[in-house]
C-alpha positions in Angstrom: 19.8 138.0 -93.9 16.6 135.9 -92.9 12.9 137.6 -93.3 12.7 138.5 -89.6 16.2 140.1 -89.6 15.0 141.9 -92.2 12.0 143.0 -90.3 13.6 144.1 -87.6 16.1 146.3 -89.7 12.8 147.4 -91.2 11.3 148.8 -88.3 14.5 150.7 -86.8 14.4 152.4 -90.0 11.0 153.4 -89.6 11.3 154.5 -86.1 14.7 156.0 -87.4 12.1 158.4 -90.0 9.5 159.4 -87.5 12.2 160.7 -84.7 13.3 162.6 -87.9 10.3 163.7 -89.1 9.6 165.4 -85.3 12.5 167.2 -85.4 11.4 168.6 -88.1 8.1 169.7 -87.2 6.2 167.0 -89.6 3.6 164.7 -87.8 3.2 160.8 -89.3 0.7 158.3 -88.8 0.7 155.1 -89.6 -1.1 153.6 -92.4 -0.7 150.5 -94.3 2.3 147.6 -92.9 0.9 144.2 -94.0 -0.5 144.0 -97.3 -2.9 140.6 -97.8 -3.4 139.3 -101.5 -6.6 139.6 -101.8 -5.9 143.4 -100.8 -2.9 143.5 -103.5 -5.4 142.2 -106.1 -8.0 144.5 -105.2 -5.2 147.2 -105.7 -4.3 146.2 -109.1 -7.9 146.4 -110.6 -8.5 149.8 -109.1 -5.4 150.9 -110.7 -3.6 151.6 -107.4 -0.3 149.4 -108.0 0.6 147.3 -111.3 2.0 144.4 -109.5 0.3 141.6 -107.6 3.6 141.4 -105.7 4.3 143.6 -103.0 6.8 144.4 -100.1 3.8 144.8 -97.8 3.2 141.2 -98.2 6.3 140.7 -96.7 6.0 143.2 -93.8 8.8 145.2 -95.6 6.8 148.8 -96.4 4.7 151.0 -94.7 2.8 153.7 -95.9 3.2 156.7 -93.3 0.6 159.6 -93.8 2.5 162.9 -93.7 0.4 165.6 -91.5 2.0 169.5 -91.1 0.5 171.8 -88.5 -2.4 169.4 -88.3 -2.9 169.6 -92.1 -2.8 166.0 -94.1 0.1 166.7 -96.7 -1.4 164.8 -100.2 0.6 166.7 -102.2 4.0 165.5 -103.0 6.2 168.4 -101.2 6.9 168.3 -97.7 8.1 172.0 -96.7 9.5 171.8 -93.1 10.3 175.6 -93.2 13.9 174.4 -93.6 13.7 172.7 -96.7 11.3 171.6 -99.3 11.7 167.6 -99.9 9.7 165.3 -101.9 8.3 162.5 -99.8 10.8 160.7 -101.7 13.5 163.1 -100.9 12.3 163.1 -97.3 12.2 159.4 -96.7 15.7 158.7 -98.4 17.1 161.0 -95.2 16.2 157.2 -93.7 16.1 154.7 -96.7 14.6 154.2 -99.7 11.0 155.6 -100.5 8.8 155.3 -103.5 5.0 156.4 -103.2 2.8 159.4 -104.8 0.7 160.3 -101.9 2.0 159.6 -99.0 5.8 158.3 -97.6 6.5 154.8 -98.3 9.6 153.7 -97.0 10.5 150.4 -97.6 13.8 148.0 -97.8 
């Protein structure tokens, strides 16, 4: 599968998660998509990541910022009223997520 196949597969996953994530009842913005270097680098000395590489580089992670009844959700449960999921939980319903603070979904 080339880069931009990739991508693309990417981003129907994404759009895949927010659909979800309005049904049930969850709000997400969009934060970081593309991750520059210099940005990575910066990252690692401010403890924020231990790697200089990163899917973002690659346009293959996004960090989507959770909000519930209005409220920015920092902590790592998401309870929809249905069920309680950690972002991890709650991006998986998609595919794969790894992050502490908000979702990250990536491929």
């Amino acid at each position: 599968m080339t880069l931009r196949q990739k991508q693309s597969r990417f981003l129907i996953d994404v759009a895949n998660l927010i659909v979800y994530a309005k049904t049930q009842g969850i709000e997400l913005t969009g934060g970081e998509l593309y991750r520059p270097i210099e940005m990575q680098k910066l990252y690692l000395k401010q403890g924020k990541t231990k790697t200089l590489s990163s899917k973002h580089q690659a346009k293959l992670a996004i960090d989507l910022n959770v909000f519930i009844k209005g409220k920015y959700k920092k902590d790592l449960t998401i309870n929809t009223g249905k069920q309680k999921l950690t972002p991890e939980q709650f991006a998986s319903k998609i595919g794969r997520a790894s992050c502490r603070e908000r979702v990250c979904l990536y491929v």
